[in-house]
N, C-alpha and C positions, 0 to 999 in steps of 0.2 A: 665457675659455671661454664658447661661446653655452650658454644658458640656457631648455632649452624646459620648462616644466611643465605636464605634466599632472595634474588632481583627479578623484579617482575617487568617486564619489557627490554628488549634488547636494543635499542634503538639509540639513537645520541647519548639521548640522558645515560640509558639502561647502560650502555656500553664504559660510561664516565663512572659509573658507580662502580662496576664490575672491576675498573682496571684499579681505582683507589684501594677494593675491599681485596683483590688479592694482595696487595702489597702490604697489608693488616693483617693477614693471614688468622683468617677465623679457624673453626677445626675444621668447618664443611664451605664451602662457598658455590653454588650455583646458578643459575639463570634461567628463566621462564618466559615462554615466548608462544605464542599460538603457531607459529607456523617454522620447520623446521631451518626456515631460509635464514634465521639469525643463529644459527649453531655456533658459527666465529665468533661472534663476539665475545662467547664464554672461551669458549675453549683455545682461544688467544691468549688466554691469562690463565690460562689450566685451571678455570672453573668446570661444573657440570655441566649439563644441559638438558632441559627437559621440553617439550612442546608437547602440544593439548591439549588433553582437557585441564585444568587447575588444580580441581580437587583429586587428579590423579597423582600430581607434583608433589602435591603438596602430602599425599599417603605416604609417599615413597622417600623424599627428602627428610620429613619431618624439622621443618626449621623453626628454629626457635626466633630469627630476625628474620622479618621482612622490610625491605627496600622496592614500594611502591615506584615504579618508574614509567606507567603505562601511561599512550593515550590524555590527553587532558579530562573528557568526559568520560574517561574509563576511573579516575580514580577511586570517586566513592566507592562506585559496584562492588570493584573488585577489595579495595577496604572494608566494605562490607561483609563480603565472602572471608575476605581472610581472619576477620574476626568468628564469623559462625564456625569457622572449622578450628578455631582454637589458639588462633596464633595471638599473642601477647605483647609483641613488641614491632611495632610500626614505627619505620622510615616515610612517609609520603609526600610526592612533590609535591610542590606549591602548583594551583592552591589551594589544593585537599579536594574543596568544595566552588562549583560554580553557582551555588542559588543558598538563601537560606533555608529552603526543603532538602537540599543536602548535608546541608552540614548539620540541622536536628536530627536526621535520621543517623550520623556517626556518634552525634553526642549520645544518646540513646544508649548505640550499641556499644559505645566504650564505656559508659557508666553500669550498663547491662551484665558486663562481662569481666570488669578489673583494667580492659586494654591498657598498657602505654603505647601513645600513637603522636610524636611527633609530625614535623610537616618541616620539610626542605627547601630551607631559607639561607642556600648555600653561603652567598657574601655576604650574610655576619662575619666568616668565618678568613675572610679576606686578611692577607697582609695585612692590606694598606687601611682598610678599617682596624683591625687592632692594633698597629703601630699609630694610628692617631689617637685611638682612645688613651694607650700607654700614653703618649707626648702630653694629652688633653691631663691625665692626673697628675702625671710626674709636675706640670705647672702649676697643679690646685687649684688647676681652674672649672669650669663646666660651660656647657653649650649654651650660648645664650641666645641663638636663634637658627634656624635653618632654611634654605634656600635647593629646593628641586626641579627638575625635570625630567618626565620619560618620556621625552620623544619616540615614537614608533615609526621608523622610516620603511615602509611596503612596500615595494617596486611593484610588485604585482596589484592591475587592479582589482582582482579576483581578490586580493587578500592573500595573509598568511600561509601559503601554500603547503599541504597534508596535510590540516586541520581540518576539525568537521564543522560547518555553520555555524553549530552551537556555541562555539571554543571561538571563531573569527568575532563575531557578534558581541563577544562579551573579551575583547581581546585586553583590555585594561584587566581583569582580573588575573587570566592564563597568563599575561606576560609581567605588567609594568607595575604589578605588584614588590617585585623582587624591588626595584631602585627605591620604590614607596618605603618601603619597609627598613630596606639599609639607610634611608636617611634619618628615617622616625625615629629606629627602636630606641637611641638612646634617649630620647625626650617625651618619647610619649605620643599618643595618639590626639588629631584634633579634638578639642570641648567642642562637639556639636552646636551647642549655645553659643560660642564665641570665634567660630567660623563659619565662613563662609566658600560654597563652593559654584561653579560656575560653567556649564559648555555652551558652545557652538556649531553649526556646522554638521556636514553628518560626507560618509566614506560608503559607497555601496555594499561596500561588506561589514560598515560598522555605522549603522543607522544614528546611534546612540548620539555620535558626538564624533567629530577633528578636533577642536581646538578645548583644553579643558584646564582653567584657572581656578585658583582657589589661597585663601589666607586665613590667618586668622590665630588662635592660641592652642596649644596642645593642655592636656586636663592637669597638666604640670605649671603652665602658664606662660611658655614660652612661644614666642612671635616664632610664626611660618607661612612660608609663601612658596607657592609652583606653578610651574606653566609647563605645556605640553602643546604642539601644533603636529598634527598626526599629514599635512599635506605638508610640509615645509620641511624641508634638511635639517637631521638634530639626532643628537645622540643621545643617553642617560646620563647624568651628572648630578652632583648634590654638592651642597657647601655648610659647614658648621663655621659658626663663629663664637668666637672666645674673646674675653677682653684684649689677649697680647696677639692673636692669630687667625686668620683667615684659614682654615681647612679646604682644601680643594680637591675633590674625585671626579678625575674627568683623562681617562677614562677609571671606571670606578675603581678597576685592579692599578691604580697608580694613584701617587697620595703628594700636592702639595702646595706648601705654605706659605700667604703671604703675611711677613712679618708687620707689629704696627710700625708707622715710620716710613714705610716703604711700599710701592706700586709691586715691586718685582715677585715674582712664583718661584721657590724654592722648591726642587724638587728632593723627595726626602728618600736616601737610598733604602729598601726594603731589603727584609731576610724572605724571600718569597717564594724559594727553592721548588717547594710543594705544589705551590700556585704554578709553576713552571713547569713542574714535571707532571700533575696531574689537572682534571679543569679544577680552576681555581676554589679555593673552599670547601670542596669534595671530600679530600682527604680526614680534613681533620672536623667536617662533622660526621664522617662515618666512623671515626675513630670516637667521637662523644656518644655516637648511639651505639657501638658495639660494646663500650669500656667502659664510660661513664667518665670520673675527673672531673680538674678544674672546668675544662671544657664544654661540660654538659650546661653549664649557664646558659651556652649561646643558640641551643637547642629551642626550638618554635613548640611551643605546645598545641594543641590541639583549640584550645579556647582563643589563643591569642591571634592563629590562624584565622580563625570566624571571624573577629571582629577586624581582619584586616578586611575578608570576603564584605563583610557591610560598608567601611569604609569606601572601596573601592567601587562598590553599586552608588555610594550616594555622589563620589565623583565623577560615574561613569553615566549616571543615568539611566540607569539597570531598576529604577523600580517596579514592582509592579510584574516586572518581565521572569517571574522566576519558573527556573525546571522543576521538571517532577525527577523522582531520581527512583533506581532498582536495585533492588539486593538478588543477590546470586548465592 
């Protein structure tokens, strides 16, 4: 199958995808950007370049992959667009959708249409997440409970600075979903029934909640517990525990163990090369969405995206609060 990709935004992300997918070397690789002031980013890596209108890009490229990389409340739209005009295979960051009125309207259009539409849940794709998962079977053992936090440290009191209100206000979904998800996915999601979640507090730019606890069992049955203080110093972290081992991610791209027996952190050397020379996890889920493989396991579907979006309203305190969303 020829292999054209197109990336939609130039910007941080847009620019991280770019540099992993040239080194993948699809047959076409380009970049999309409304305004021509991001041209380097493509063409730093001898991608193309196209600036704006979309659906003029998108006549002229004809890509067969897209890699959503725009804007937080630009996702949907533009996944939406990219679906009307025929494209089939969706990359889209996290977290797809900020309301459940957007993410029915993708479900919709991708059941509408055939879509595959993953969503970019980069560190699954981590070293130090698959070197513990390897360590965690090669024992025969499994997770028998988990311990998080996503701390969100803002210097600015304005908030998250080039975001738009929308995206600041609902910042647990846009951001601390990512650490939510690398700690869960191997256990499962909480049993609503048998958790409990819990905030405090409120941040001018995020009314909703500072401070946000919760515990309780995942629908698998496993004990979990997190805490988050959005005024207080703190970084992202998660911990798995196994009968022989303490799992420790802190920071997440680093992975290590404290054995039974023993107080002390071992730290576990990685083969992380990729993580090093690209941003971390990048590589090799562009390489699951452009190729497919063992790999594509660790790909986020579109379904499981949503119910992370609910999760995350019901510990953000986002109900009630949802957007309206547009197609293009």
């Amino acid at each position: 199958m020829t292999v054209r990709c197109l990336v939609i935004g130039a910007g941080k992300m847009g620019s991280a995808h770019l540099q992993a997918l040239a080194a993948l070397e699809p047959d076409a690789l380009a970049g999309w950007a409304p305004s021509e002031r991001r041209r380097d980013a493509a063409e730093s890596v001898g991608a193309g370049f196209f600036h704006g209108p979309l659906a003029a890009a998108l006549d002229a490229f004809q890509p067969t992959h897209v890699v959503v990389a725009s804007p937080v409340e630009t996702l949907t739209p533009i996944s939406l667009q990219l679906i009307a005009a025929g494209v089939r295979h969706l990359l889209v960051e996290k977290p797809v959708a900020l309301s459940g009125v957007e993410g029915a309207a993708l479900v919709a259009a991708v059941e509408a249409s055939g879509a595959h539409l993953h969503v970019g849940y980069n560190r699954r794709f981590y070293a130090s997440i698959r070197t513990a998962l390897r360590l965690i079977a090669e024992a025969g053992e499994e997770i028998g409970s988990v311990a998080f936090e996503f701390n969100e440290v803002v210097p600015d009191p304005a908030g998250p600075l080039g975001h738009a209100p929308s995206v600041r206000e609902r910042w647990l979904l846009a951001n601390s979903l990512h650490v939510i998800d690398s700690a869960l996915f191997p256990v499962g999601h909480p049993d609503p029934v048998r958790s409990s979640f819990a905030r405090t507090g409120a941040l001018a730019w995020h009314p909703a909640g500072s401070v946000f606890v919760g515990s309780g069992l995942t629908v698998g049955g496993k004990p979990f517990a997190y805490h988050a203080n959005w005024a207080a110093p703190g970084r992202w972290c998660f911990e798995w525990m196994t009968p022989s081992a303490r799992y420790v991610f802190r920071p997440l791209e680093k992975l290590a163990v404290m054995r039974r027996g023993s107080f002390n952190l071992e730290e576990i050397p990685l083969d992380d090369e990729l993580d090093r020379r690209f941003k971390p996890g990048v590589y090799l889920q562009n390489r699951a969405f452009l190729f497919g493989g063992e790999e594509a396991a660790g790909l986020v579907s579109l379904e499981h995206a949503l119910s992370l979006v609910r999760l995350g309203e019901a510990m953000g305190g986002y109900a009630g609060r949802e957007h309206g969303v547009q197609s293009g």
